[in-house]
N, C-alpha and C positions, 0 to 999 in steps of 0.2 A: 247615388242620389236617393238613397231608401223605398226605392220602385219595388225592386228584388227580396224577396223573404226566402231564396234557398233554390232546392232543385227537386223536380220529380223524380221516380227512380228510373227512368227511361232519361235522364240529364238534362232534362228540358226546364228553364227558369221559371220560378214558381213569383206569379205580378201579385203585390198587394191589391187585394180588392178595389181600392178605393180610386183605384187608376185606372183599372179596365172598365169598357165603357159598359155604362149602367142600362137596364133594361126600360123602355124599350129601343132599340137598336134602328131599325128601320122599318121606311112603310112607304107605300107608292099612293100616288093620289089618280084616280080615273075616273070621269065621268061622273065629276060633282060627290065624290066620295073618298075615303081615303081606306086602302087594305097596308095589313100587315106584311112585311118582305116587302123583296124586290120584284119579285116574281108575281105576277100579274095571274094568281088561282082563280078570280070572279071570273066566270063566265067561259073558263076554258073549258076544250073538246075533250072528248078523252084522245086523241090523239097528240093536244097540244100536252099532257102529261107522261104521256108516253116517250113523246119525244123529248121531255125534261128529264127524264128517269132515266135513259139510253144516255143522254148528254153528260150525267151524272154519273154513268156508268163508265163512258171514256173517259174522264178524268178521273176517274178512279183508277182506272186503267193505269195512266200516266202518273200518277202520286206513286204506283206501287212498282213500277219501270226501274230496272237497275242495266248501267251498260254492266260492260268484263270487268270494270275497276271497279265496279258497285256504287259509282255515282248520279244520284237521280237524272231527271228527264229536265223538272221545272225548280230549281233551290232559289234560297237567298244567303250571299249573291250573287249574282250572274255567274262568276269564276269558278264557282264552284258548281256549276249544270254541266251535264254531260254533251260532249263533241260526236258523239256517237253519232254515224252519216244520218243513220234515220230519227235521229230528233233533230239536227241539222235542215236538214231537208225540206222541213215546216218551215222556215223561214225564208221560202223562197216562193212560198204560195201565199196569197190574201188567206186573211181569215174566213171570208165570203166564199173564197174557192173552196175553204176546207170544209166550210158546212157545207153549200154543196155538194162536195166527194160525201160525204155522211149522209145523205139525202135527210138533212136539217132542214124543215120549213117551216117549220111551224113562224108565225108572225113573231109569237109574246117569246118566245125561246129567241131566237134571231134578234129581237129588241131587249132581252138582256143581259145577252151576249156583248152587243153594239154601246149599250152603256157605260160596260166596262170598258171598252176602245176608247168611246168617247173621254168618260173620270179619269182614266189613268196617260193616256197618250194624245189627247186632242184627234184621232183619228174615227171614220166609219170604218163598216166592216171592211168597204172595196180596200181600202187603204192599210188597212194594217196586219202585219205580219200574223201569219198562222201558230206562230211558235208564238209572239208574244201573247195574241187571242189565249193561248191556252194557259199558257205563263200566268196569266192574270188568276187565271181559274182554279190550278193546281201548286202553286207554289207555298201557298200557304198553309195547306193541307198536311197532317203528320201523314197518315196512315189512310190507304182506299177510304171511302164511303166518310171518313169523321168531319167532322165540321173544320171554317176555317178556323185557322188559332185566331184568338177575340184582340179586339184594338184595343193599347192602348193609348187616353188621352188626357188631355189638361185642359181647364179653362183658358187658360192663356196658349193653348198649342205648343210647338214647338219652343216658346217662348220662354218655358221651361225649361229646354236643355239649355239655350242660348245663356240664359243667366246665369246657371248649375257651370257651364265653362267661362263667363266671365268673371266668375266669381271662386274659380281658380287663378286664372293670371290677368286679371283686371291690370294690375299695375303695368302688366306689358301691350296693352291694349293702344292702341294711338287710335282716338275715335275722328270722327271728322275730316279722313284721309283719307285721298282717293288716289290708287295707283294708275300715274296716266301714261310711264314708259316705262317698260321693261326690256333692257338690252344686253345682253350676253357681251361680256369682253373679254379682252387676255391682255392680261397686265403682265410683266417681264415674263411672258413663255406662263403663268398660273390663269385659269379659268373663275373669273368674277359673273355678277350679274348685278348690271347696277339697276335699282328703282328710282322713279322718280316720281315722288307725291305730290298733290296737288289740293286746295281746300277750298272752301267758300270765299276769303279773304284775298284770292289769288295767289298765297303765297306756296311755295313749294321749299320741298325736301330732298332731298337723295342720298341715300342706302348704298353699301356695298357688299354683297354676299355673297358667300360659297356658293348656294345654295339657296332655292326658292321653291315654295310649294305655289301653285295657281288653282285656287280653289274655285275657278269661277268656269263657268260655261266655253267652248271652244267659238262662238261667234265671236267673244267679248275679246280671248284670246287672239282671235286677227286682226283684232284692231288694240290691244293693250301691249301686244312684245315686238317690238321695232323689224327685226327680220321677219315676221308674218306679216307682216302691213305691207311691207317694200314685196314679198312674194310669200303668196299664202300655201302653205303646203297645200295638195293635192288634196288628201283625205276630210280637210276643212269644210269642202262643199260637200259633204254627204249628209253634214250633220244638217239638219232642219226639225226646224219649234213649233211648236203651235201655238196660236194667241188665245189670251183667257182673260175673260172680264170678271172681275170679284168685285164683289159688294157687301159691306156691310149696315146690315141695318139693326138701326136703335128702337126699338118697339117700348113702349110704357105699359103694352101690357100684352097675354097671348094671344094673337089670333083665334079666330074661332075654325075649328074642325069639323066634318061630319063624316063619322062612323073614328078610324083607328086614331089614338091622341097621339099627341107630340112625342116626335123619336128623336133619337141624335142624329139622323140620315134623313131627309125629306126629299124623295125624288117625286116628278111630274112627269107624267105617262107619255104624255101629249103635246111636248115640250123641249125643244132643242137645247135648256135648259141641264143643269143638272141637279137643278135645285137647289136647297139649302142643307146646312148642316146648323142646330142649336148651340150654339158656343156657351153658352150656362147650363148645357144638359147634364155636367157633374155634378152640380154644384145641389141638385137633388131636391132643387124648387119649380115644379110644377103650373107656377100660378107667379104674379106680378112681370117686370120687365126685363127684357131679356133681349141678348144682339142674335140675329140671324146671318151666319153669311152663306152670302147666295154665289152658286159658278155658272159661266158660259161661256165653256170652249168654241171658239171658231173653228169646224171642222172642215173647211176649204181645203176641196185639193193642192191648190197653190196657196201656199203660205203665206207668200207677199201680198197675196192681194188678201186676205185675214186680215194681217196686220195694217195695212193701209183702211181696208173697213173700220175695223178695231180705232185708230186713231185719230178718223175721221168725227168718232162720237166724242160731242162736251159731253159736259157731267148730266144735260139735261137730258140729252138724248138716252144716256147710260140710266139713269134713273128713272126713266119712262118705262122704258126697257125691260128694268127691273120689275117695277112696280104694277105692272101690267101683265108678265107672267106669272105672278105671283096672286094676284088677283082671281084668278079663275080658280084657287083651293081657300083664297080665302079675300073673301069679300070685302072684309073692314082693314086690310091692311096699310091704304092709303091713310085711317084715321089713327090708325098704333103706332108710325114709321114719324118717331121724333127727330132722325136725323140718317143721312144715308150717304157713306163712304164708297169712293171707286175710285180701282185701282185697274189701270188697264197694263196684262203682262203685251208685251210686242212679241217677248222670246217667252213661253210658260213651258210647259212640256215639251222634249227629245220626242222627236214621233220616230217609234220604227216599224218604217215600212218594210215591206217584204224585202228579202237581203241585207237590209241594214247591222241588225245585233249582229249574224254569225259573217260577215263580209270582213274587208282589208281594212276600211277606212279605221273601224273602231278601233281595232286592235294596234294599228300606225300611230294614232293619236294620243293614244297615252304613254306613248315612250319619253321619255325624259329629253330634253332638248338645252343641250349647254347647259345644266345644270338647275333646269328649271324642271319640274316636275308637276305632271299636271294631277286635281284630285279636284272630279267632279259626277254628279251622278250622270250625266249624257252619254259618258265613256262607259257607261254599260248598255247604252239606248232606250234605258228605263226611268224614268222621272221618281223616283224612289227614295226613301229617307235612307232605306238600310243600304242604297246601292252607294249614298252618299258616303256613308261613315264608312262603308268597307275601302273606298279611294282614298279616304282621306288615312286611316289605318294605314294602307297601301304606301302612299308615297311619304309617310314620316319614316314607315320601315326604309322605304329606299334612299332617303337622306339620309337615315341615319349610319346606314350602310357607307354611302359615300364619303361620310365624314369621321368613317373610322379611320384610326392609323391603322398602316400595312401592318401585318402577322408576318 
């Protein structure tokens, strides 16, 4: 894709400038003011730095962690962290439990901590695994004490890769098709999988295959392959989402700030919210109109009823919503907000609760099933881009496996 210009000499992929995201990065907004980071320095104790420094110092700890095989604690992807009992272990405790055991109290440390739970898994502390809480923190890390490795992004996000692959096999593309049965059969004593599409026109298709990758979520799964519908495997029910309300908004011009300026990361302090992120922040214009999107995970402990809140809101209520947390960092934004998109997920984020990553179910779930092969980021219990490609990497190897001639 011309991202890559080489390697370091430690092998680590060298990102064109112009895709790693540009400065400034992030800032949190508190009490009518905006600071730099995520990390809440105004006003802290020296204890609450202390105890960020100690926090910083465990995960350091864990970046530098090697089992007997010499494989880390926290990697990407999952498959490749270490099984060793006592990193295992952590995921059998809340995150809450584990600061606790650390005697972690401080508020601003513990809330941004909880923020990561919330961005990356829809969960609070109570609820989410000690192993992923740390995951979140160390994984990204080369070496003790260095910073995370830096993001990269695009204006258009992901949107990016999507085109860069359809713009490999476009012509093999059938767009406007939706797979509504998937059924394993055996035709004279051979193993088939038949599809069957479905479009806007009512009209339908059907496929016959060695061989099927299922690139989609395990909920979607028990209701899209005809033998999970009729009985759902067992492992099925472990999996559980989180709902997420996205928004985007069209602004004609910047908000106005008081104290740090516009980052690519806009969190609110005070706000169940997870803020926004500047979707032009590449593009290395400062000043005129620009889209903001905004997240707000439902953190409910039952999911069901998330998603039923979740889809109880129209659009007005979701844009009220918005527009109202948004409001308390910046006053004029009802007058900038030329146009405001929402998108309510029902299923957004795999939450892993405690036990969930190192449990039965996950590991049950991604086995190949008549010849159908699943490849999606849930099956590692992390909502992850890199978690995605590594499944999808994953089960083209194991098709292609299957579909070798015998040796």
């Amino acid at each position: 894709m011309g991202i890559l210009e080489g390697r370091d000499r430690d092998g680590e992929p060298i990102v064109a400038e112009q895709y790693l995201c540009r400065d400034p990065q992030e800032r949190v907004f508190f009490r009518g003011r905006w600071y730099e980071g995520l990390y809440l320095h105004a006003g802290a104790s020296a204890d609450d730095e202390a105890q960020l420094q100690r926090f910083k110092n465990m995960v350091g700890h864990w970046v530098g962690w090697r089992d007997g095989r010499g494989a880390r604690a926290f990697t990407l992807p999952v498959a490749d962290c270490s099984r060793d009992a006592e990193v295992t272990a952590l995921d059998r405790l809340s995150m809450a439990d584990w600061l606790q055991q650390q005697r972690f109290t401080s508020p601003r440390l513990r809330w941004l901590v909880e923020y990561g739970c919330r961005d990356d898994y829809g969960l609070k502390l109570s609820e989410t695994s000690a192993w992923a809480g740390l995951f979140y923190a160390a994984s990204r890390v080369r070496t003790p004490g260095a910073e995370p490795q830096e993001f990269m992004t695009w204006p258009e996000g992901n949107g990016r890769v999507v085109d860069y692959f359809h713009g490999k096999i476009g012509d093999r593309v059938r767009l406007g098709w939706a797979a509504a049965d998937i059924n394993p059969v055996v035709v004279d004593g051979e193993q088939f999988v038949d599809v069957v599409a479905v479009n806007a026109h009512d009209e339908a298709r059907g496929w016959r295959a060695r061989q099927v990758i299922f690139a989609g979520p395990q909920f979607v799964a028990a209701r899209a392959i005809r033998p999970y519908r009729q009985a759902p495997p067992e492992p099925l029910a472990a999996f559980e989402y989180g709902a997420c309300l996205v928004a985007n908004l069209l602004l004609k011009g910047r908000p106005y700030s008081r104290g740090f300026p516009l980052a690519w990361d806009n969190v609110l302090y005070e706000s169940p919210s997870l803020g926004y992120v500047v979707a032009t922040h590449q593009r290395g214009l400062d000043y005129g109109p620009t889209v903001l999107t905004y997240y707000y995970p439902f953190c409910d402990a039952n999911p069901r009823q998330a998603r039923a809140r979740l889809l109880g809101l129209d659009w007005e209520s979701c844009a009220d919503l918005v527009l109202t947390d948004l409001t308390r960092a910046h006053p004029d934004i009802r007058s900038l907000t030329e146009r405001l998109d929402v998108m309510r997920w029902g299923h957004a984020m795999i939450r892993p609760r405690p036990g969930f990553v190192w449990g039965s179910a996950r590991a049950a779930a991604r086995q190949a099933y008549r010849g159908i092969h699943f490849a999606h980021s849930d099956l590692s219990g992390l909502a992850l881009f890199e978690e995605a490609f590594y499944h999808g990497r994953r089960a083209a190897d194991d098709v292609c496996r299957a579909l070798a001639p015998e040796r």
